[in-house]
N, C-alpha and C positions, 0 to 999 in steps of 0.2 A: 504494500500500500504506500503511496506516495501521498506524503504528509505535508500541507503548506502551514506555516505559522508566519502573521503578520506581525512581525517585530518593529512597524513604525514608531509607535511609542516608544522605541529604547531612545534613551540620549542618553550616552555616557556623560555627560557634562551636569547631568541634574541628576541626583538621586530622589526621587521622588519615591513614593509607594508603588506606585503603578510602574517605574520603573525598575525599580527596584524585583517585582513579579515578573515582571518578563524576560528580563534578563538572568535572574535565577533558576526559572520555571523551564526557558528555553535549553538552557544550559543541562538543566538535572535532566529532560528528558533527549535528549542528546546522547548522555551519557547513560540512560537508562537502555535505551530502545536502538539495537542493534539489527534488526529485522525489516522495521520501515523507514522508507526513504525519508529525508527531510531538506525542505527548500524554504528558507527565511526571506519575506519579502522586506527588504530594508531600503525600499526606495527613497530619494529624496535629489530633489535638484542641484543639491551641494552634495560634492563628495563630501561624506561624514567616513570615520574613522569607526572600523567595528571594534567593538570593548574586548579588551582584552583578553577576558573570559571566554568571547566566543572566537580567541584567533583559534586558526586550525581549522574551521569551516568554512573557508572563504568559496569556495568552488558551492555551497548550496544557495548564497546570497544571490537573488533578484533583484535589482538597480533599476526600476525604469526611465531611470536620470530625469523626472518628472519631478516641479515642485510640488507636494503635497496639497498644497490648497489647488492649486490648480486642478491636479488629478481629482482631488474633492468635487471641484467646480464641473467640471465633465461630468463625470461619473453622476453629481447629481442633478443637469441641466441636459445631457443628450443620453443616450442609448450607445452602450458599451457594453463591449464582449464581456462574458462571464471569466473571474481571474482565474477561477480552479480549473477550464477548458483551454485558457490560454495557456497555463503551465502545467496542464494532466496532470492535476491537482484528485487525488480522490477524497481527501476531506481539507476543510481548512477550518485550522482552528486560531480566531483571534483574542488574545488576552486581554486587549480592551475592544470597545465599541469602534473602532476606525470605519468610516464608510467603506465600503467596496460594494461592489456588483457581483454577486455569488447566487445567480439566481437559479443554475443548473447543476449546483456541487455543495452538499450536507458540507452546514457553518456551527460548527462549536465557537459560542463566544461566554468572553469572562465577562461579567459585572464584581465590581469594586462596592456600589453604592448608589444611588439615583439622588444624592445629596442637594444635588442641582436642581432636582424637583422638589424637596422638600425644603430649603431653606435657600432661596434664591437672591437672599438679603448678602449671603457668604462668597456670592461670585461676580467678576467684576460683567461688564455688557458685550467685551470681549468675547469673555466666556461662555455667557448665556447664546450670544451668536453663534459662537463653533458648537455646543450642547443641540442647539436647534439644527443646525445645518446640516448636523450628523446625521437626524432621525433617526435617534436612538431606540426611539417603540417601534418602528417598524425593523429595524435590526433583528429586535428582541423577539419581535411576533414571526419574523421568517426565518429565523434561526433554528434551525434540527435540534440542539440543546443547549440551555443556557448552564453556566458554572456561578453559583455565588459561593463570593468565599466568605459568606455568614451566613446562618442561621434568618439572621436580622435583616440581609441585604434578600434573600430568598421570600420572604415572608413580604417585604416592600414592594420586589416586585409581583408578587399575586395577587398583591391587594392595588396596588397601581395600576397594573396592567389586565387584570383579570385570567390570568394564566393559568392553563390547568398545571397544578405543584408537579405533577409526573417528570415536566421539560423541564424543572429546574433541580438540580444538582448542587448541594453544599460539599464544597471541599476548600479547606481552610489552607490558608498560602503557610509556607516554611517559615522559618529566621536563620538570616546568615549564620554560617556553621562556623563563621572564623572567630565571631564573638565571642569571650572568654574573659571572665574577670583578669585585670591588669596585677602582673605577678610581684612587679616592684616598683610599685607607686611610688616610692620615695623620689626615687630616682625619677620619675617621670611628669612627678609634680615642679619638682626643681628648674627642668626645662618651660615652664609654663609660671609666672607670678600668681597669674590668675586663680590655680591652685592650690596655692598653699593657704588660703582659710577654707573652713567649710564651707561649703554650699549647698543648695538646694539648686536643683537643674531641670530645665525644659529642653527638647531636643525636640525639634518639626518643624515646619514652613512657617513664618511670623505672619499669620493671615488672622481674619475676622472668625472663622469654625473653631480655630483652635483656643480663642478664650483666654487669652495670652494676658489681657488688662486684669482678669480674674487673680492670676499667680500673683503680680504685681500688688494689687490691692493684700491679700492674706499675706503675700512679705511684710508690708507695712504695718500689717498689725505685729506677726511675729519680732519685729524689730523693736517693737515696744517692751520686748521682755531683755532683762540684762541679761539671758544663758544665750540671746543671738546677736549681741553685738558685736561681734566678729565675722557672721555669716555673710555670704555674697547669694546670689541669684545669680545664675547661668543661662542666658536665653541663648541656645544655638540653634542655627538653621537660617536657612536660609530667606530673600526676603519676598514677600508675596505681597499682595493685593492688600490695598490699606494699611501697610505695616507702620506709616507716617504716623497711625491713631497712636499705635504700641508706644510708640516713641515718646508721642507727647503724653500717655500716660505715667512712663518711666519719668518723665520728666518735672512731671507733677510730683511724682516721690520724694520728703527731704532725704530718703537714702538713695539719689539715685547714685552717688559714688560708689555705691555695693551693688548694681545692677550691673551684669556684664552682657555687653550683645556680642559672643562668639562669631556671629556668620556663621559660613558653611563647615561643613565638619567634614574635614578627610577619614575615609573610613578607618585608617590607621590611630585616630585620635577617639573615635567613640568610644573604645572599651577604657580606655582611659577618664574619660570625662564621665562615663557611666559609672565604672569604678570607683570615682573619687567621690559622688555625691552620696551626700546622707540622705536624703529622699529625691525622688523622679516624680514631678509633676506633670498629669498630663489632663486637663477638667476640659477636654472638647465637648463642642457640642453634638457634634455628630462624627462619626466611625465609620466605615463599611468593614476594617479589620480593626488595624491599631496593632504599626508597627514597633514605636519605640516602647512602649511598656513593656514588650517583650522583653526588645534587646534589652532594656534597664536589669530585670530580673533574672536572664544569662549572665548578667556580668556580679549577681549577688545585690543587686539595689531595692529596698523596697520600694515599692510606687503607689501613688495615690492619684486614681483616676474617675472621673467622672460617671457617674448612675446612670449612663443615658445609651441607647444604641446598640452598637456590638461589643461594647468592652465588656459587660459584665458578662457576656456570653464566652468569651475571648480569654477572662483571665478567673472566671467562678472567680475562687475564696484566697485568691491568693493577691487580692491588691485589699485596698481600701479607697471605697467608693464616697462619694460628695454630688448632694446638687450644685451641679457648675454655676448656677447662679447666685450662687451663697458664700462669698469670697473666705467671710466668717466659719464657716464650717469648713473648707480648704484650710485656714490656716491651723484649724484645732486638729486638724486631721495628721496634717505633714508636723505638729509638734509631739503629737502622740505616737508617732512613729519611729520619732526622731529620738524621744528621750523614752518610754516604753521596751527596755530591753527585751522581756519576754514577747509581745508582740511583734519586735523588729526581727526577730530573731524566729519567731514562727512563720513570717511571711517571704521572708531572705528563701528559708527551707522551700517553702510552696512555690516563689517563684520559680527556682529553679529547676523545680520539679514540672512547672505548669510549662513554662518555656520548653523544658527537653520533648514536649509532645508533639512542637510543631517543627516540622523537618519538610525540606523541600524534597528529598527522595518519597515521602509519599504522598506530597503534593503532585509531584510527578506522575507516579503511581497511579491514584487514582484519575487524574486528569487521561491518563494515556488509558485506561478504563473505559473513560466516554464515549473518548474518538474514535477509539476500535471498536464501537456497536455500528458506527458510520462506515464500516471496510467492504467494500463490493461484497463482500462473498456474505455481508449481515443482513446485503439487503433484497 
């Protein structure tokens, strides 16, 4: 069986969630699946550089040297050949919603979240343009099977869409296997000022979902106690949509000289920065997985994450949960965590236990499950 997988979504240059699944997801079933063929369609008008990770398959990359919006703008203004008979595709499977024209060739596609339809306050008009453009329900309604990797995101779309549950498919995405608590901090705090006090840490995109001004505010109260006048706050990641608001709320802070904006995090620096923090804050408002709370509690961090969406699905009893709209109960939370040794100490254990569950070898797994109900000889 000749396998296409639409890997437009990768850009090595952003680590995003979504990228972050396709490039892993790609990768493990690569190296799982020695039987069927595999052709990555990595088109795009600028040569792009393939990641690292997938050198060694160059000879299966598709280039249509076509800029994507453009190919978008065809594909959804005239009539264009089917991609899986242009490339004797016998099933294609997209990890996100990217447009194409697969009208004669079984489409496994991923959903992440329909976050766009539910809280449209979170994305900028950009955004909601490419969301529209995409026609992502008719994607979803002509697709052979759809993949949620929640529970939650499964469930959203049934009730959105009205879909019989049968076409949808939960299977829950991995966490990088490199992540591993940092073995001598000492030493690695020294390289970094930033460092050497404690911290409490946020790690993800400084956007509007993610509730960012929340952390900020329960700092300010924990900073009213003398056991954290030495604490810093760590906001890493990178910068998103509205992150101007973040800013001027940090700035509103009298501690904003303890507020640290990291920027983008090399993945050689995470286990480190996870490592080093006393608690991982993460009070989103909305989820379709929810990647950093994992890695936090691979590296031994407890986390304190928001009551809403797929996290509680995602981490059961091994975090401590908060209404994200309760800055006050965020900060009672991250200080009971923080000074509560038998607590911190029970959930260090759970995370790491709840973390070891999700592996991209059987994300792979089951995803290569689906596609092969789709194999000539299934149907």
């Amino acid at each position: 069986m000749r396998i296409l997988i639409d890997i437009r979504s990768l850009n090595p240059a952003v680590n995003s969630g979504i990228g972050e699944y396709v490039q892993a997801l790609t990768l493990n079933l690569l190296e799982l699946d020695r039987k069927n063929d595999y052709l990555l369609f990595y088109n795009s008008g600028r040569k792009k550089p393939l990641p690292k990770t997938l050198s060694g398959h160059e000879d299966k990359i598709i280039n249509w040297r076509i800029p994507n919006r453009a190919l978008n703008l065809s594909m959804g203004l005239f009539s264009q050949p089917d991609l899986g008979r242009q490339t004797s595709a016998d099933v294609i499977f997209s990890p996100h919603f990217n447009f194409i024209v697969a009208d004669k060739t079984p489409r496994v596609i991923t959903f992440h979240d329909i976050s766009f339809v539910r809280h449209p306050d979170f994305f900028s008009f950009r955004q909601k343009i490419w969301h529209r453009f995409q026609r992502w329900e008719n994607q979803a309604r002509a697709a052979s099977h759809i993949i949620a990797v929640s529970e939650y995101t499964r469930q959203d779309l049934i009730e959105h869409l009205g879909l019989p549950p049968e076409k949808i498919s939960v299977v829950h995405s991995g966490v990088n296997p490199d992540l591993r608590p940092a073995t001598d901090l000492t030493r690695e705090k020294n390289k970094s000022p930033d460092l050497n006090n404690p911290y409490i840490l946020y790690l993800g995109t400084l956007e509007p979902r993610k509730n960012i001004p929340a952390i900020i505010r329960a700092f300010n109260l924990l900073k009213k106690q003398p056991a954290y006048k030495k604490y810093r706050l760590i906001l890493a990641g990178k910068k998103g949509w509205l992150y101007k608001n973040i800013i001027a709320e940090a700035k509103l802070s009298p501690h904003l000289k303890d507020i640290i904006f990291w920027g983008e995090v090399a993945e050689v620096d995470k286990k480190i920065l996870y490592t080093g923090a006393r608690v991982f804050v993460y009070p989103s408002f909305f989820e379709g997985f929810g990647f950093p709370p994992l890695e936090a509690q691979i590296c031994g961090t407890p986390v304190v994450v928001s009551d809403r969406t797929s996290l509680p699905e995602i981490l059961k009893r091994s975090a401590s949960y908060v209404n994200p709209w309760d800055p006050v109960a965020l900060a009672s939370a991250i200080d009971e965590l923080n000074t509560n040794q038998n607590l911190r100490s029970r959930q260090i254990a759970g995370g790491l236990k709840n973390s070891a569950l999700f592996r991209w070898q059987i994300t792979a797994k089951k995803t290569l499950e689906i596609i092969e109900q789709y194999a000539p000889h299934h149907r």
